[in-house]
DOSEBA-143194 format. One line per field, with one value per residue (C-alpha): residue in three letters; residue number from 1; x, y, z. Coordinates in nm, 3 decimals, always signed. Each point is the difference from the previous one (the first is absolute). Layout:
<sites>
type	ALA;...
seq	NUM;...
x	X;...
y	Y;...
z	Z;...
</sites>
This chain:
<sites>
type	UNK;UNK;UNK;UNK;UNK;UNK;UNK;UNK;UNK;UNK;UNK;UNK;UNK;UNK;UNK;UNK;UNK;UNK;UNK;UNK;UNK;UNK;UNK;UNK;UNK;UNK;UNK;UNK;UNK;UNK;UNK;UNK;UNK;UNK;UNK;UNK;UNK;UNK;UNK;UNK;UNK;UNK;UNK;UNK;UNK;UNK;UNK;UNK;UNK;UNK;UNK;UNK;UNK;UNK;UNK;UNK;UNK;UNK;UNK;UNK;UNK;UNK;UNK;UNK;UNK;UNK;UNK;UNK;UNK;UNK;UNK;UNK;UNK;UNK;UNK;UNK;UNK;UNK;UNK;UNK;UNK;UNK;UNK;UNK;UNK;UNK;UNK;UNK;UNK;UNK;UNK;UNK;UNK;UNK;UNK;UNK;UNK;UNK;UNK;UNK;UNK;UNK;UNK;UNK;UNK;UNK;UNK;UNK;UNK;UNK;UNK;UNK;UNK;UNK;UNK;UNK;UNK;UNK;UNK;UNK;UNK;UNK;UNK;UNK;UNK;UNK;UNK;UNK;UNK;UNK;UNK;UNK;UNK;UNK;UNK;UNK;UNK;UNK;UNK;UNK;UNK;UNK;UNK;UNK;UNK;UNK;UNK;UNK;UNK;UNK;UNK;UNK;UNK;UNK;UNK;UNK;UNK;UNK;UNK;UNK;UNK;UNK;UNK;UNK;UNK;UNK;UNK;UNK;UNK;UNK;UNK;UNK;UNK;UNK;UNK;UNK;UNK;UNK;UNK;UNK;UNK;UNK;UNK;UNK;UNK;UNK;UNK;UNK;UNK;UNK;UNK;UNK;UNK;UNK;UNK;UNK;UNK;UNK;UNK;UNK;UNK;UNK;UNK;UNK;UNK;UNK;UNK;UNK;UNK;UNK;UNK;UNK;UNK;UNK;UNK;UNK;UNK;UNK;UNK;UNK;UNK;UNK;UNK;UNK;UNK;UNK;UNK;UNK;UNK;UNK;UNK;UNK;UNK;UNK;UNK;UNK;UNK;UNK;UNK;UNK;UNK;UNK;UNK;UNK;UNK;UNK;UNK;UNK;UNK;UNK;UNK;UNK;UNK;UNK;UNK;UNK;UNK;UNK;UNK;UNK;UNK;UNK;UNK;UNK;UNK;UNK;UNK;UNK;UNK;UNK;UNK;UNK;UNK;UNK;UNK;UNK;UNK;UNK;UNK;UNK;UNK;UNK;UNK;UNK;UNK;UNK;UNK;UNK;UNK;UNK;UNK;UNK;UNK;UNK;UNK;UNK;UNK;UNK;UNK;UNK;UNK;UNK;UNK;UNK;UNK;UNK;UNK;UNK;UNK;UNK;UNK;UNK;UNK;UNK;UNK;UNK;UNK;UNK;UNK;UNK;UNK;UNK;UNK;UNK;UNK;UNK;UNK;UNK;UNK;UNK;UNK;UNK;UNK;UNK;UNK;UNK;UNK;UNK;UNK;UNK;UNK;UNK;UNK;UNK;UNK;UNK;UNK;UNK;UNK;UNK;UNK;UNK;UNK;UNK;UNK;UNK;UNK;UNK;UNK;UNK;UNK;UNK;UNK;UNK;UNK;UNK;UNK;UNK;UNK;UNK;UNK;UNK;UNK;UNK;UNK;UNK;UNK;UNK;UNK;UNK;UNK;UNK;UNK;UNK;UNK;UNK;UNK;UNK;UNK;UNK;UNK;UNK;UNK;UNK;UNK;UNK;UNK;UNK;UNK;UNK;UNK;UNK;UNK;UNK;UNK;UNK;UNK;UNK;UNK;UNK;UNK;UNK;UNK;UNK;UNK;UNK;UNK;UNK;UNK;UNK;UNK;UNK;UNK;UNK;UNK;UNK;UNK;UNK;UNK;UNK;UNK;UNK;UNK;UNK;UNK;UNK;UNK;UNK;UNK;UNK;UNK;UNK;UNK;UNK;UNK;UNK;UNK;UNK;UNK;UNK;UNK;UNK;UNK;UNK;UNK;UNK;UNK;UNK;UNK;UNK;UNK;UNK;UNK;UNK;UNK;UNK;UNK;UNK;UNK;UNK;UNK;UNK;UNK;UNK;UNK;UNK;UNK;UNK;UNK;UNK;UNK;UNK
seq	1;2;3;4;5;6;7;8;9;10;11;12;13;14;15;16;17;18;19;20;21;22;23;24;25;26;27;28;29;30;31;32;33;34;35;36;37;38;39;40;41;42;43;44;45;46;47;48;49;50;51;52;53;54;55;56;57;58;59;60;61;62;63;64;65;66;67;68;69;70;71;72;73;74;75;76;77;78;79;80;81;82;83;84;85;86;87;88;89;90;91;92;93;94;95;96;97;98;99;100;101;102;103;104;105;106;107;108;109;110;111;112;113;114;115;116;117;118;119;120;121;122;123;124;125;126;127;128;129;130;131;132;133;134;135;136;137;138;139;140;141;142;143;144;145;146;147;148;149;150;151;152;153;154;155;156;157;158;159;160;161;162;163;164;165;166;167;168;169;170;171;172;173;174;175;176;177;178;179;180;181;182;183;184;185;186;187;188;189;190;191;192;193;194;195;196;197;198;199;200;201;202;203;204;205;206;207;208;209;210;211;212;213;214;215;216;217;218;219;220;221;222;223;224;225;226;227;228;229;230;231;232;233;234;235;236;237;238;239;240;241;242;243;244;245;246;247;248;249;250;251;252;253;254;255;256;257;258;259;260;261;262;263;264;265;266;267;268;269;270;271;272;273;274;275;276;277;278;279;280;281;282;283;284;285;286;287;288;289;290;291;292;293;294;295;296;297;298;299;300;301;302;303;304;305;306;307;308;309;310;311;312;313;314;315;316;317;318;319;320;321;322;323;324;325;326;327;328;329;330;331;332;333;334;335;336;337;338;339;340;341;342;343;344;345;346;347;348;349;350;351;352;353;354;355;356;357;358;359;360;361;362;363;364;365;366;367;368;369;370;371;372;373;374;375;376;377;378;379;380;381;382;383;384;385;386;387;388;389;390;391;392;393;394;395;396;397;398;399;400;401;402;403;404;405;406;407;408;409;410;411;412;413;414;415;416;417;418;419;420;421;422;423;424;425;426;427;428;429;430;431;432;433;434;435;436;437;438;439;440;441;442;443;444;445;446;447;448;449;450;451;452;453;454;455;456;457;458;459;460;461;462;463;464;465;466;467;468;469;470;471;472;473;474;475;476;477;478;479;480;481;482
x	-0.740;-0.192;+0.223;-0.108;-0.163;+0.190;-0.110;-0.224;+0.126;-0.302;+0.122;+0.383;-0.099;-0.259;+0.257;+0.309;+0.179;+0.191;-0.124;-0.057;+0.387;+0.099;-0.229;+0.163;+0.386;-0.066;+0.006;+0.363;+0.125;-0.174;+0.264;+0.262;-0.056;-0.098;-0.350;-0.058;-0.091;-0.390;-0.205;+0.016;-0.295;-0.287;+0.076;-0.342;-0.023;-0.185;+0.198;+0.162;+0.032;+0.232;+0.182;+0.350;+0.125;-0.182;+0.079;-0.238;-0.233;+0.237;+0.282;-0.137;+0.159;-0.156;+0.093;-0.197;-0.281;-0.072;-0.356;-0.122;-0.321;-0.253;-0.292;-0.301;+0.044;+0.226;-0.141;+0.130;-0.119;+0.171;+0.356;+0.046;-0.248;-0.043;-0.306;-0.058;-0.386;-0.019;+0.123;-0.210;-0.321;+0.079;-0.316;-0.206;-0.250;+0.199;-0.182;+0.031;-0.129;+0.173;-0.005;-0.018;+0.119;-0.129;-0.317;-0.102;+0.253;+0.066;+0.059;-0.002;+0.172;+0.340;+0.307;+0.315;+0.326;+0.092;+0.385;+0.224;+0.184;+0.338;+0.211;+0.250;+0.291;+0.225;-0.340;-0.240;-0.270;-0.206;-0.062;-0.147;+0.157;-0.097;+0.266;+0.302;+0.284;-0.188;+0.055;+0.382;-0.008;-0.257;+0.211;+0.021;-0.346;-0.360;-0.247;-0.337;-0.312;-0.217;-0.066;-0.309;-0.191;-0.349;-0.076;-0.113;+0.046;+0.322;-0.008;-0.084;+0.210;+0.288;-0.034;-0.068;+0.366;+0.171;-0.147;-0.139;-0.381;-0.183;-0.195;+0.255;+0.147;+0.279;+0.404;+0.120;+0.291;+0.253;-0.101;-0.020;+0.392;+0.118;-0.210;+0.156;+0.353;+0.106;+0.192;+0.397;+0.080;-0.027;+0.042;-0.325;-0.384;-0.071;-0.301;+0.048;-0.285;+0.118;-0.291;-0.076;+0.035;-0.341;-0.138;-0.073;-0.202;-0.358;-0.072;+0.382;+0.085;-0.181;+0.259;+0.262;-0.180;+0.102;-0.381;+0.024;+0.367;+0.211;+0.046;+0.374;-0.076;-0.179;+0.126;+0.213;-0.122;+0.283;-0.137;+0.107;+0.140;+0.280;-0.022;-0.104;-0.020;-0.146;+0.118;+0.379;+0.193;+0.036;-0.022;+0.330;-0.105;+0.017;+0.345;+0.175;-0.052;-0.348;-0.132;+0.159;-0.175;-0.324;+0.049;+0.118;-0.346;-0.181;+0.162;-0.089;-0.356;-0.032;+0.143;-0.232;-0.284;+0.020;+0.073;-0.327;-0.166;+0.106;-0.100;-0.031;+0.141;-0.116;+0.194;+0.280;+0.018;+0.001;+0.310;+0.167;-0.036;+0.133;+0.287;+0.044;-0.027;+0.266;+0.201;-0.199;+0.135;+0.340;-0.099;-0.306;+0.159;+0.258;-0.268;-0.233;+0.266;+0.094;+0.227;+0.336;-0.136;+0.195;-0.135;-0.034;-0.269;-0.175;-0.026;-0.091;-0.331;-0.073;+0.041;+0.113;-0.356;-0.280;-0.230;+0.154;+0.206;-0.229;-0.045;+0.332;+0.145;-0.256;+0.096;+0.343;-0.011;-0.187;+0.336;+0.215;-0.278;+0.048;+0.343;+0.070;-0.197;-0.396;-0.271;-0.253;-0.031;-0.344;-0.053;-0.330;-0.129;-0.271;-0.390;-0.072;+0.163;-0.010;-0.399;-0.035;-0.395;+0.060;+0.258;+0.216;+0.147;+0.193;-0.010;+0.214;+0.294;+0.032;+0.052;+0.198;+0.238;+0.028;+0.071;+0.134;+0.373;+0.024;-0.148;+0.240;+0.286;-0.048;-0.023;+0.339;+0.161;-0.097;+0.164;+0.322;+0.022;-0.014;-0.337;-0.263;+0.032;-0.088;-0.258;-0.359;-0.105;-0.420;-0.142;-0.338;-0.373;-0.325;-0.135;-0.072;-0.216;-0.313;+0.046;-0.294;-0.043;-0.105;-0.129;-0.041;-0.005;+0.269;+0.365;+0.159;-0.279;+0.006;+0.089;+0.017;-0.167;+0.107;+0.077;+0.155;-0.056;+0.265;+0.316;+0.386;+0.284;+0.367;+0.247;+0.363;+0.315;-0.021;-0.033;-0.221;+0.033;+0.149;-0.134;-0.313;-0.355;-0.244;-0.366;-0.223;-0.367;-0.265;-0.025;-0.124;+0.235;-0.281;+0.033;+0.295;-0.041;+0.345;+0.215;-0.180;+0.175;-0.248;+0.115;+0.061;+0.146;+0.260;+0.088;+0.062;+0.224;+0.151;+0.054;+0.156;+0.274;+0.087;+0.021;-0.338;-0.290;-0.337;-0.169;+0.258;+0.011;-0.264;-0.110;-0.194;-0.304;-0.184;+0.111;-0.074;+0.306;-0.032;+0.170;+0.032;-0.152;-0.205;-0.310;+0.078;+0.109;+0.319;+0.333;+0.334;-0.035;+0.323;-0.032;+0.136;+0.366;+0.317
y	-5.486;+0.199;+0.240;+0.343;+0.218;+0.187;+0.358;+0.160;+0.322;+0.197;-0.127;+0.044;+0.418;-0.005;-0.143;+0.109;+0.297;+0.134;+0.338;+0.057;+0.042;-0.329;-0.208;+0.155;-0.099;-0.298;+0.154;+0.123;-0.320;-0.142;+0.252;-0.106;-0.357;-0.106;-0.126;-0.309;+0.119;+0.052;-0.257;+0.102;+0.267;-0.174;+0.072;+0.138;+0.182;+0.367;+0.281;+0.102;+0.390;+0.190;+0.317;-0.076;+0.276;-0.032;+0.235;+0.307;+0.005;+0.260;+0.226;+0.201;+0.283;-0.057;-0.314;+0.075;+0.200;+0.149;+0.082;+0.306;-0.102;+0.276;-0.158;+0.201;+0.252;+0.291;+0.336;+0.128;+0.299;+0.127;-0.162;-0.047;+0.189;+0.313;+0.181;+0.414;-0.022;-0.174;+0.249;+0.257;-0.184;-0.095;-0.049;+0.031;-0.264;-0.259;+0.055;-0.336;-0.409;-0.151;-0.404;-0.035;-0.299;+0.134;+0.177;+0.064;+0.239;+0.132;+0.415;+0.120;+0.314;+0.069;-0.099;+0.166;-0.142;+0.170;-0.052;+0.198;-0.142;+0.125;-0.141;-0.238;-0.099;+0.087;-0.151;+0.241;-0.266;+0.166;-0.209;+0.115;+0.171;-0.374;-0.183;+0.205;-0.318;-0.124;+0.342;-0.080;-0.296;+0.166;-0.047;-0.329;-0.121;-0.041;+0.202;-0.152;+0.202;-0.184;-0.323;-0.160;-0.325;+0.074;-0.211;+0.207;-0.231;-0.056;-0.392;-0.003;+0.315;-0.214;-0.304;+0.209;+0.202;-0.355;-0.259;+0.124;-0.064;+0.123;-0.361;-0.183;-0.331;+0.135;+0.054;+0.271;+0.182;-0.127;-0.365;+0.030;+0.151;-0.224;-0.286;+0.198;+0.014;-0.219;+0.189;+0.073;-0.168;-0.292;+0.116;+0.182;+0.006;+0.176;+0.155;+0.194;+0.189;+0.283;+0.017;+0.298;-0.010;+0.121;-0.326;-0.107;+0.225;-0.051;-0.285;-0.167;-0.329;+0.169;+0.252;-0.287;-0.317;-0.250;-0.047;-0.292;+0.002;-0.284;+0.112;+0.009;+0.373;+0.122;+0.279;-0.074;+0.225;+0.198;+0.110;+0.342;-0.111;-0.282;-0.289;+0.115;-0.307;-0.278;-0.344;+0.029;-0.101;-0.358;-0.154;-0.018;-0.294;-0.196;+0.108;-0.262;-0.347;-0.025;+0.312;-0.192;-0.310;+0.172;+0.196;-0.261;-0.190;+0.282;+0.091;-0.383;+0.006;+0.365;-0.183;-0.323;+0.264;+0.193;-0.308;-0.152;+0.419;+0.020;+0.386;+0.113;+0.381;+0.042;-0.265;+0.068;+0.349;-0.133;-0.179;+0.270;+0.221;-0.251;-0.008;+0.447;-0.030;-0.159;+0.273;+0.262;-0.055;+0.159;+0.235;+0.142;+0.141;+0.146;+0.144;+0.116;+0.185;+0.314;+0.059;-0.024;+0.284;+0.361;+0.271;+0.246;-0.297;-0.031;+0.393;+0.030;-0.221;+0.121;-0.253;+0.198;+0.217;-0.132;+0.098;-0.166;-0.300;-0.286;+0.077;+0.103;-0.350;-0.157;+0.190;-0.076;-0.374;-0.008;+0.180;-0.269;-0.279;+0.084;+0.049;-0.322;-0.140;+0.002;+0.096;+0.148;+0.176;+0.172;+0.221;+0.036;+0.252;-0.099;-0.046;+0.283;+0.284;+0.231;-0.060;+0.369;+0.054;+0.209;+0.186;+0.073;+0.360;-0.164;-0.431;+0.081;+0.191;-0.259;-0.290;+0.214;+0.062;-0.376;-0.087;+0.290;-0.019;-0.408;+0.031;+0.210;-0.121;-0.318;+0.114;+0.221;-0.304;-0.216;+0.252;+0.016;-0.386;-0.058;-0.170;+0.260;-0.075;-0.330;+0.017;+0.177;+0.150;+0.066;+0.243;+0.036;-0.190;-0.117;+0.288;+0.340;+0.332;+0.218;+0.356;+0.098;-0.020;-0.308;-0.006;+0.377;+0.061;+0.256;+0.051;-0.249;-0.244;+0.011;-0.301;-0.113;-0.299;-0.277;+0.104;-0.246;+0.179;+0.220;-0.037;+0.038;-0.300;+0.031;-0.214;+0.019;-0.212;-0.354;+0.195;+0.280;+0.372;+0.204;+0.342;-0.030;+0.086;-0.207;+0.041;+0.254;+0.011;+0.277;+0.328;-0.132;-0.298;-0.271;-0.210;-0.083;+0.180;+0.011;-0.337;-0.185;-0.295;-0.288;-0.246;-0.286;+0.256;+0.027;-0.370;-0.032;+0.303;-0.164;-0.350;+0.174;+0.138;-0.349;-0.158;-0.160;+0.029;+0.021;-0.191;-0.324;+0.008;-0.255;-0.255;-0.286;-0.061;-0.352;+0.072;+0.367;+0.255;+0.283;+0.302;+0.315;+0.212;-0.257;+0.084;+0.404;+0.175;+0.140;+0.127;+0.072;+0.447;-0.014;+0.426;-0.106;-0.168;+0.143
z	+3.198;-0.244;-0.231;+0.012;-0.306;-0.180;+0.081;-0.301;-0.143;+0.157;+0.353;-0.074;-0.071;+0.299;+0.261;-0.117;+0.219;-0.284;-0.241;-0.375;-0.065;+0.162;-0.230;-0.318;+0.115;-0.201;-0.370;+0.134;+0.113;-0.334;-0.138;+0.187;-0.102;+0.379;-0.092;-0.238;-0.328;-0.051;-0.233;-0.386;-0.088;-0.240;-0.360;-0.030;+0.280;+0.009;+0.010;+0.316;+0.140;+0.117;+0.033;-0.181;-0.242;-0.295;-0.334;-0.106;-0.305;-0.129;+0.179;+0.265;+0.198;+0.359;+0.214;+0.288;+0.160;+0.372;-0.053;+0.301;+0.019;+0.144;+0.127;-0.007;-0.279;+0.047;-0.120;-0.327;-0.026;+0.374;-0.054;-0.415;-0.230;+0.106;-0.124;+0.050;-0.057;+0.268;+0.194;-0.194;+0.090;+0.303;+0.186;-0.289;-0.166;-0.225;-0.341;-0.107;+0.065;+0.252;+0.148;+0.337;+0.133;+0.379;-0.096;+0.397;+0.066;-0.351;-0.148;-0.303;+0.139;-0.124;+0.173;-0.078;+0.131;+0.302;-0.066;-0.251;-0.319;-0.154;-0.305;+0.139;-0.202;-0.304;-0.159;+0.142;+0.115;+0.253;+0.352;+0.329;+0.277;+0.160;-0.183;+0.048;-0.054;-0.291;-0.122;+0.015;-0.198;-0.273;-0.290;+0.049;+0.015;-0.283;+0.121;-0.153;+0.091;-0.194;+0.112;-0.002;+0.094;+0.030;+0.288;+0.291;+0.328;+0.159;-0.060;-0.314;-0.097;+0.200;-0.248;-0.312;+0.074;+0.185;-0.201;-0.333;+0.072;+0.268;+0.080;+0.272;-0.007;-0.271;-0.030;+0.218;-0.226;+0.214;-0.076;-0.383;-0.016;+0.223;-0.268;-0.271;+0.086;+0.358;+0.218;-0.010;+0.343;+0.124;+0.408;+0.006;-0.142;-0.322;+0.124;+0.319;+0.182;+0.303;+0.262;+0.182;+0.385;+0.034;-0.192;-0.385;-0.222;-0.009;-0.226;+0.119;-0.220;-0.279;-0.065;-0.057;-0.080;-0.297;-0.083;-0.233;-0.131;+0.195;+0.404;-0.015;-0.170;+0.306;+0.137;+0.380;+0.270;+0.227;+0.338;+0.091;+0.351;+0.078;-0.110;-0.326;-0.126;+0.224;+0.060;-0.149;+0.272;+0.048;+0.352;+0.153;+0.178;-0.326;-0.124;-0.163;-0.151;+0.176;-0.188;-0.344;+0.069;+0.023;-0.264;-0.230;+0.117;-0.097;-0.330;-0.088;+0.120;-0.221;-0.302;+0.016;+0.107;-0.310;-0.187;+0.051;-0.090;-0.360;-0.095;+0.379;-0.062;+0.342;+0.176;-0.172;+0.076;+0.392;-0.066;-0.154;+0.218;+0.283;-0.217;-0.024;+0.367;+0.046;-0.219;+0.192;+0.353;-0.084;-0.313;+0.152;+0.335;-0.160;-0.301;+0.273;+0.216;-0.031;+0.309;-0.232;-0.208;+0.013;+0.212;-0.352;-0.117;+0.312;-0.021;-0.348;+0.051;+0.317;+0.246;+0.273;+0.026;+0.127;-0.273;-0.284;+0.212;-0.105;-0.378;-0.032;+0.130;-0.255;-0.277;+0.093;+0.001;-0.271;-0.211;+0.221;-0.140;-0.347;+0.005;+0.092;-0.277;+0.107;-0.313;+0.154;+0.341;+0.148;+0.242;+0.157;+0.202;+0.309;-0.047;-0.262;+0.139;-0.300;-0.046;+0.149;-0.001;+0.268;+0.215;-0.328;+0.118;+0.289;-0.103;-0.354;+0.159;+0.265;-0.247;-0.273;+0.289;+0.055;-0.386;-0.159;+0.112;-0.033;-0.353;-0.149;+0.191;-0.143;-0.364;+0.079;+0.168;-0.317;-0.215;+0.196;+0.029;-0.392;+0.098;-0.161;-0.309;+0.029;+0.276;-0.027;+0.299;-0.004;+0.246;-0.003;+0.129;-0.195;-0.012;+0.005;+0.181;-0.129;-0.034;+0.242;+0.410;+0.166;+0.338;+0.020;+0.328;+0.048;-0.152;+0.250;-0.097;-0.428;-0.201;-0.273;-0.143;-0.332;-0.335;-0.252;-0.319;+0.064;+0.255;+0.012;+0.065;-0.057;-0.073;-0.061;-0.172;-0.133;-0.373;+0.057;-0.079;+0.297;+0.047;-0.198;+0.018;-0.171;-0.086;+0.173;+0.164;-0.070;+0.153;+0.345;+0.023;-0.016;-0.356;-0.178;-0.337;-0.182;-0.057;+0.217;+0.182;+0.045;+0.278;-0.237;-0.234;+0.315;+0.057;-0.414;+0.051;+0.321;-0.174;-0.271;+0.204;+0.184;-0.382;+0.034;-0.310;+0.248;-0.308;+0.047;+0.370;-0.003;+0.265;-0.131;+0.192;-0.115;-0.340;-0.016;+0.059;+0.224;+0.057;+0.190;-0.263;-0.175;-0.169;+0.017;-0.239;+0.152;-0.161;+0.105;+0.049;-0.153;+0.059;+0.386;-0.111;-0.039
</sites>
């Protein structure tokens, strides 16, 4: 009689009726001291990844980051720099040069904000009538009105702010502080990405790719509906020593598999991440559900009205994700929902309503936690608005098209000022002209406040090192830290 095959690896994943977090119970029972011990590494093996606690360049005050990411470019000059000649020339010509990115439908006809603005805070900074609960939490947050990146469409404006360049195939930040530092759990991912219900931004794995550091610093994508994370539960039809025996089969064929791929970043990203899943299927759940939480939090982020239920339960896992030891956390909006060329008057009240309350319940949460002083939390998209009508075909039909020469972002804790106001555009809110905040001159500032020198953060790539601000001359706007 002829003996069987063994089964290859391929066929073992293919056939087997188990998920993602099954596979990994093998690193546990490795712990446990159920599994035979694994061959001896080669003494000149290449480095191996991963996302174990590793020490700053120098002491930093942030730990971790929830990053509010606004796809689409919010307008500055309606919810954070307000400007009175607009108002003044309201419907007037716009006396200087302006770059269209959407000639076709393009003004040059003033456009003043139709929404009013009013000092908020002990600190005076002045917000719109749009963002009332940000108003609450002014003096706790940078104001910076003068970013710029110079890069006028949303993709490349989204890697120039996300990645440090605007050409793809690059680092998202996420990736390059979980490279930097690991992560301080070992339950859940380092990198975690909150979907909107709706669907991923437009450009999706862009926003929180690993480009060509190691794929175990990818970011980990959490679907806004149950199961947020697929394939954790095991199959109960494989409870007990049959699910062992395959997964001791498999954590041999993995170790002989990698064995024979000296260098293979790729392959052994796969296996650790077999392993986290494994961590996952309990930590996760109980990360990802907010059902235990009091009715005053709930509340407070506005989970019980329908306007602000979905990014209020994202902004509040993301605290819960952090908390229990994540670095980096991102929350993306759908498509590019703040890319108003048109339909301004009535789209940017709609999603301020959805935002406004989760945003600054989070940064008041943080504070009453103990957590906001070591966690930054960014608001803010790739881009900003021009100062003149788009599509004018009536007030219900104005927009607003790109602008990335001047636009507003805030951020809070993690080692920034609170209740500060920094750099200003001109007269008509359209280029940054005092203290200017490049994009790379933010992630050297944002490095600096997790410990990190954005000149030593390197990444050697055949024998050249790269970084996230490589080859620009950026600096740490030390003007922005407390």
């Amino acid at each position: 009689m002829t003996r069987p095959a063994l089964c290859s690896r391929r066929h073992l994943l293919h056939s087997g009726s188990f998920g993602l977090g099954t596979l990994a119970v093998a690193h546990l029972l490795q712990q446990d001291g159920l599994l035979a011990a694994p061959a001896k590494p080669m003494l000149d093996a290449p480095k191996r990844f991963d996302t174990l606690p590793k020490p700053p360049h120098f002491p930093g005050r942030a730990r971790a980051m929830i990053s509010l990411f606004m796809m689409g470019g919010p307008s500055q000059m309606d919810l954070f720099d307000p400007k009175p000649l607009l108002q003044k020339h309201d419907g007037g010509v716009f006396p200087g040069e302006l770059k269209f990115d959407n000639a076709a439908e393009a003004s040059a006809k003033v456009f003043g904000s139709p929404w009013k603005f009013a000092p908020q805070g002990s600190c005076g900074m002045e917000l719109s009538e749009l963002l009332p609960h940000l108003g609450g939490v002014a003096d706790e947050i940078t104001l910076i009105r003068s970013m710029q990146s110079g890069v006028s469409n949303h993709l490349q404006g989204l890697n120039a702010i996300n990645t440090g360049r605007s050409t793809s195939g690059r680092p998202a930040l996420g990736s390059w502080l979980t490279y930097g530092l690991g992560n301080e759990t070992r339950d859940l991912p380092a990198y975690m990405v909150l979907g909107h219900p709706a669907g991923l931004p437009t450009f999706q794995q862009v926003h929180y790719s690993n480009g060509w550091l190691p794929s175990i610093y990818q970011g980990t994508l959490v679907r806004a509906a149950e199961p947020r994370i697929l394939n954790l539960d095991p199959d109960p039809r494989l409870a007990g020593s049959p699910q062992m025996r395959q997964i001791a089969l498999l954590r041999s064929l993995n170790e002989r598999h990698l064995a024979e791929q000296p260098g293979d970043n790729d392959l052994a990203a796969r296996i650790a991440s077999y392993e986290l899943a494994a961590r996952m299927q309990v930590a996760a759940k109980e990360a990802l559900d907010i059902s235990a939480e009091p009715e005053y939090i709930r509340r407070m982020y506005g989970i019980d009205t329908k306007e602000t239920q979905d990014y209020g339960t994202r902004c509040l896992i993301a605290r819960r994700l952090v908390e229990r030891g994540v670095r980096f956390v991102q929350v993306l909006n759908n498509s590019q929902t703040w890319d108003q060329h048109a339909n301004l008057v009535t789209a940017l009240p709609k999603l301020c309503k959805a935002v406004d309350q989760p945003s600054a319940a989070l940064v008041a949460d943080l504070r009453q936690r103990g957590l906001l002083d070591t966690t930054v939390v960014h608001w803010g998209g790739e881009m900003g608005r021009l100062p003149v009508r788009q599509n004018d075909k009536g007030r219900e039909a104005w927009g607003r098209d790109h602008n990335t020469f001047g636009f507003s972002q805030w951020v809070a804790g993690g080692g920034f000022k609170a209740g500060y106001v920094h750099g200003a555009t001109d007269e008509w809110s359209h280029k940054a002209v005092e203290n200017v905040v490049h994009h790379y001159d933010w992630h050297a500032t944002l490095l600096h406040c997790f410990g990190l020198d954005h000149t030593q953060l390197a990444f050697s790539r055949g024998g050249v090192k790269a970084t996230l601000t490589d080859g620009q001359d950026a600096r740490v706007v030390k003007e922005l830290l407390a």
